[in-house]
C-alpha positions in Angstrom: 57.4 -4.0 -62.4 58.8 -5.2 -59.6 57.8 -4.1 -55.9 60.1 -4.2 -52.4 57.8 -3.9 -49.6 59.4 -2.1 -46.2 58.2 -2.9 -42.7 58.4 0.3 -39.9 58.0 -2.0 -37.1 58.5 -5.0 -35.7 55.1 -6.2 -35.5 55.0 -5.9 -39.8 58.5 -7.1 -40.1 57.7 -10.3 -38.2 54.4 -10.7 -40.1 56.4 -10.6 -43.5 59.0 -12.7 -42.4 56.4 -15.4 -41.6 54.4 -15.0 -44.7 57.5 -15.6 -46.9 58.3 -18.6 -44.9 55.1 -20.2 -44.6 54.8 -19.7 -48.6 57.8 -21.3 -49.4 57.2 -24.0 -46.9 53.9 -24.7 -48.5 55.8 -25.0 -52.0 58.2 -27.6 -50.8 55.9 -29.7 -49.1 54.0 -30.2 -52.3 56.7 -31.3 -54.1 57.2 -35.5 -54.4 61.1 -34.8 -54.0 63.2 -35.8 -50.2 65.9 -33.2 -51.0 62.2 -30.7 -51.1 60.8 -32.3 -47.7 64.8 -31.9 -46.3 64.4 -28.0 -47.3 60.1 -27.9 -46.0 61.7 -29.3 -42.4 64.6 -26.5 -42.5 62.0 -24.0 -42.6 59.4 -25.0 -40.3 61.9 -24.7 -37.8 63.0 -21.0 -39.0 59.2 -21.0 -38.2 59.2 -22.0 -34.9 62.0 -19.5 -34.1 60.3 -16.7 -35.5 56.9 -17.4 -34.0 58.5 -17.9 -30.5 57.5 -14.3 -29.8 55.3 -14.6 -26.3 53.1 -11.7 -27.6 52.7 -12.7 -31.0 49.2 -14.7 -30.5 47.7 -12.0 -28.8 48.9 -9.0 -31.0 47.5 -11.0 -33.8 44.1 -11.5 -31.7 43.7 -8.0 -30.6 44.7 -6.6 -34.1 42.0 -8.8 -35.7 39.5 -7.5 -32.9 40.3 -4.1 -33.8 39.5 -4.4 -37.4 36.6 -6.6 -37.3 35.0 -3.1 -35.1 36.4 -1.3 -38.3 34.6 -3.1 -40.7 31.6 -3.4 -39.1 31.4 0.2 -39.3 31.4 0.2 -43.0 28.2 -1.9 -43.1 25.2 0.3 -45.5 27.7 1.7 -46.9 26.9 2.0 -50.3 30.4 1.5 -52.0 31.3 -1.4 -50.4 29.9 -5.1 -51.4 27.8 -6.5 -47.7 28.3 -10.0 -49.1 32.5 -9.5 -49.1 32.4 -7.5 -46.1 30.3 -10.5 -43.9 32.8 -13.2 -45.6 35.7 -10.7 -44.5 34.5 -10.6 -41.1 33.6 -14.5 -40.9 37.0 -15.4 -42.1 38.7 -13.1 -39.0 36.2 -14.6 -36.7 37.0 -18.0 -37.6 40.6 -17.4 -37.2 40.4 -15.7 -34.5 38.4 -18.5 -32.6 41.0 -20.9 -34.2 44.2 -18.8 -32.5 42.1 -18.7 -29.2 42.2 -22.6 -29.1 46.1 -22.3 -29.8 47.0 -23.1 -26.2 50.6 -23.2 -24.6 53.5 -21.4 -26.4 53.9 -21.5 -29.4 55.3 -24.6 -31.2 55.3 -26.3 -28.1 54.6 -29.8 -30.3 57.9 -29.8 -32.0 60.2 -29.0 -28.9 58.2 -32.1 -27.4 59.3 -34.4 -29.7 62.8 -35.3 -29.5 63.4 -36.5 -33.0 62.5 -33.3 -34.7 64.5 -31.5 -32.3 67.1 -33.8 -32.6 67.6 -32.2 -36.4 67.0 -29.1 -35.5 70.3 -29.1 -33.5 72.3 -31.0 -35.9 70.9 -28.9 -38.9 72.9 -25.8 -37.2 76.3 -27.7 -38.1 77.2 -27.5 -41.4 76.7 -30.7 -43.1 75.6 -31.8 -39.8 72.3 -34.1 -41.2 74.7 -36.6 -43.4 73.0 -40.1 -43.4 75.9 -40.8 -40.5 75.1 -38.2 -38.1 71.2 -39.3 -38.6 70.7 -42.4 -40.2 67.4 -42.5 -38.2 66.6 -39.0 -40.6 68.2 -40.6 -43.7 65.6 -43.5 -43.5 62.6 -40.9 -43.1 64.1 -39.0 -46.1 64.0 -42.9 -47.8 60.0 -43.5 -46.7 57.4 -42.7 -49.6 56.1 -39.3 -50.9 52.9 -39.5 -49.1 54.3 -40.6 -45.3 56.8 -37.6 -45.3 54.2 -35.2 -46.6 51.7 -36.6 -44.2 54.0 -35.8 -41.4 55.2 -32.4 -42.4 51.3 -31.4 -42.8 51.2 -32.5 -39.4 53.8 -31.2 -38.1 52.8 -27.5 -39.8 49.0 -27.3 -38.8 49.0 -26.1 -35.1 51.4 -23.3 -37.2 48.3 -22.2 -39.3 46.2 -20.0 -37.6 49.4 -17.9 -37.1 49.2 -18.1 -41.2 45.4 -17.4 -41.6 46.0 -14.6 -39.0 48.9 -12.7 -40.7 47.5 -13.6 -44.3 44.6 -11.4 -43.3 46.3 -8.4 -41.6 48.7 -8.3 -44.6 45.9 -7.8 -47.1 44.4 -5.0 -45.2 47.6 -3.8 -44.8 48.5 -3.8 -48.2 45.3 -2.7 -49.5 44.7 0.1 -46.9 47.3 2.8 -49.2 47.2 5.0 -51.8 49.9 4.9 -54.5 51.7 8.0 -56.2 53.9 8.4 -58.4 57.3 10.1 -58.1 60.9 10.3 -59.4 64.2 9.9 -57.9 66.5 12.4 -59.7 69.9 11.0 -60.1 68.9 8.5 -57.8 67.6 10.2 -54.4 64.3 10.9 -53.2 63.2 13.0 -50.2 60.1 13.8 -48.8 59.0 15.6 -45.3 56.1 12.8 -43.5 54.5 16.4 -41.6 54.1 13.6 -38.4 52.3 11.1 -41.3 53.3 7.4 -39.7 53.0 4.3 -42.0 53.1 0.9 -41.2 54.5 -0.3 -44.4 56.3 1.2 -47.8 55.8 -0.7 -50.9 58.3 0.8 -53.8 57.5 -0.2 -57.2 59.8 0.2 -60.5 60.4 -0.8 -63.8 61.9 -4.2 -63.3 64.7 -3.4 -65.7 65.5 -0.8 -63.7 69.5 -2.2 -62.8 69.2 -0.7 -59.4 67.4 -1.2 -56.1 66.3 0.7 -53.2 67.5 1.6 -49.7 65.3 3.4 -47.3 65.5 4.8 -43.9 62.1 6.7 -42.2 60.5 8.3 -39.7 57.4 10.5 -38.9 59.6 13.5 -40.1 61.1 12.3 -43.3 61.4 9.4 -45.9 64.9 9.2 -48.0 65.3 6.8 -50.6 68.7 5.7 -52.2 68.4 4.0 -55.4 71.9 1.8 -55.6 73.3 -0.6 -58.4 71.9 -3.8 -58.4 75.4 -5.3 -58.5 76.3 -8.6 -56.4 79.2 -7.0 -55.0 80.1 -5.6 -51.2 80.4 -2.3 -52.4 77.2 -0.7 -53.7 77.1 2.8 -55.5 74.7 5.3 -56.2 72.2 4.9 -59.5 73.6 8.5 -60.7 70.2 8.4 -63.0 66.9 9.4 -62.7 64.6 7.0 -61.5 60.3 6.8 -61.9 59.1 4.3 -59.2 56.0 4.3 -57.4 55.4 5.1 -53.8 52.7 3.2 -51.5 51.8 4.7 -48.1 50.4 1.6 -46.4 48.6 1.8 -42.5 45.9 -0.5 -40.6 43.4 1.7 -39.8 
């Protein structure tokens, strides 16, 4: 199977958006290789520019509040494990604390430093960080495994509550739905919301499936298109039937 995940507002969008990078961040920096570090840097600073939002710490702090009160309404309840519920709510109280002590905007430690920002603006240019335009970068890049992973790590960790944060919210998130199953004849799908608002669709199908959603939604009806998977500019309708699976998904 393999599952596209839709955001229906900005606040879920941007949380996705920094999941992915802060994943794929994490990946590079373990590596041992400089081209690896090169790509680690190029996203920490799609991370800053994401994270710039003003309001992004405290959505993040209020939406944590809000379902710490949920689930500490679930306590004695007899389907639920107590001992993951208290480790659920110590984990949002400990990131909450650790976003509280987040002070200033946001990434405020890399725009200090002039270096970093330095590559940020050459990075822009196509083949803008050659060893001539930065030969102060091309003898960083030159410097042992463990010094430019040391400083990345630095660099990244005022970033990780924002991470700890989202990671949570996501995984109620994507937990919260119910999945059903439906079929897209001839490749369309319709279906009236009667005023039903998610936060988040998750569509699931066969992986060899050669096609791939599109979706467009609002309170009063969800459409899905099921197009060929072809890397073209011109897409076309999957003129087949299609079984995927459909997952409602809403913070309570």
């Amino acid at each position: 199977m393999i599952s596209y995940e839709f955001p229906l507002n900005e606040r879920v969008r941007t949380m996705l958006r920094l999941e992915d990078l802060f994943f794929r961040i994490a990946r590079f920096i373990e590596s041992d290789e400089s081209p690896d570090h090169h790509a680690a840097l190029g996203i920490l600073f799609e991370i800053l520019e994401v994270a710039c939002r003003a309001d992004l710490k405290s959505e993040l702090l209020q939406e944590l509040e809000r379902q710490k009160k949920v689930l500490n309404g679930l306590h004695n309840n007899p389907e639920i494990s107590e001992s993951a519920l208290d480790a659920l709510i110590a984990d949002i109280e400990n990131t909450s604390a650790a976003l509280l002590k987040m002070t200033g905007k946001i990434g405020q430690h890399l725009r200090d430093n002039e270096w970093l920002m330095g590559i940020k603006q050459r990075a822009v240019i196509p083949g803008g960080v050659c060893e001539f335009d930065l030969p102060s970068y091309h003898y960083w890049q030159h410097q042992n495994t463990e010094f430019r992973q040391n400083n990345l790590n630095e660099w990244l960790a005022p970033l990780l509550p924002l991470r700890d944060g989202i990671t949570i919210l996501l995984k109620l998130l994507r937990e919260s739905g119910r999945t059903h199953h439906f079929t897209a004849f001839h490749g369309s799908f319709q279906q009236m919301q009667g005023g039903r608002v998610a936060q988040m669709l998750r569509i699931s199908l066969d992986a060899e499936i050669p096609c791939i959603p599109e979706i467009s939604a609002n309170k009063y009806a969800l459409n899905i298109r099921f197009v060929e998977a072809k890397y073209t500019a011109k897409t076309a309708l999957y003129d087949q039937d299609v079984a995927f699976d459909l997952t409602f998904c809403s913070l309570a």
